[in-house]
C-alpha positions, 0 to 999 in steps of 0.5 A, spaced: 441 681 738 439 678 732 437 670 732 433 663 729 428 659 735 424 655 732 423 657 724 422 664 727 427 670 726 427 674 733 430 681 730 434 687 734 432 683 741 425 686 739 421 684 733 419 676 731 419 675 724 418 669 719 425 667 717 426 669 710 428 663 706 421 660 709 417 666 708 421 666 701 418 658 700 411 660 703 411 666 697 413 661 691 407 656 693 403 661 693 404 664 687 403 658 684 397 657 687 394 663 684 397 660 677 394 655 678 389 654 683 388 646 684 390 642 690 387 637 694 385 638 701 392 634 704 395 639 701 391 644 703 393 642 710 400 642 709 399 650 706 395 651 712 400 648 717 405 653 715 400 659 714 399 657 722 405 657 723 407 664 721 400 667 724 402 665 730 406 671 729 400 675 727 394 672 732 388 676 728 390 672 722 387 666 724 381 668 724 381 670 716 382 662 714 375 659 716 374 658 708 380 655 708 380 650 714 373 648 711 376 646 705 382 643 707 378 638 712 374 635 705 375 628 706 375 627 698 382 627 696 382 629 689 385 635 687 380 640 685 379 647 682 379 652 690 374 656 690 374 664 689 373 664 696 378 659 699 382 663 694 381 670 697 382 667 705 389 664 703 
């Protein structure tokens, strides 16, 4: 039994899997993240809401954002260079 429940895609009645389209959106912020990486901290939090949102379906990996969470809780709004550590987390 293949089908979609809240953005994730249940496959072969057995396996839990991000929907390709979102996964495939996910994939092209990334990439553009790695060209140029800048954003604000809002953003941040936008891109962390989804990277959660996946995650769920790998529990560990939350524990590898803790840069990230740090950065995108930064109450300065302007868009900044992400650090090599942020960018290694994400």
């Amino acid at each position: 039994m293949d089908a979609n429940i809240l953005g994730v895609r249940l496959d072969e009645g057995v396996r839990l899997m991000p929907r390709p389209r979102r996964f495939a959106e996910l994939s092209a912020a990334l990439v553009d993240l790695l060209t140029t990486p800048c954003m604000s901290p809002s953003q941040c939090r936008a891109l962390l809401g989804i990277l959660q949102w996946h995650n769920l379906l790998a529990r560990p990996a939350f524990s590898a954002l803790g840069r990230v969470y740090t950065f995108a809780m930064k109450e300065d709004e302007r868009m900044t260079r992400v650090g090599a550590d942020v960018m290694d987390e994400i």
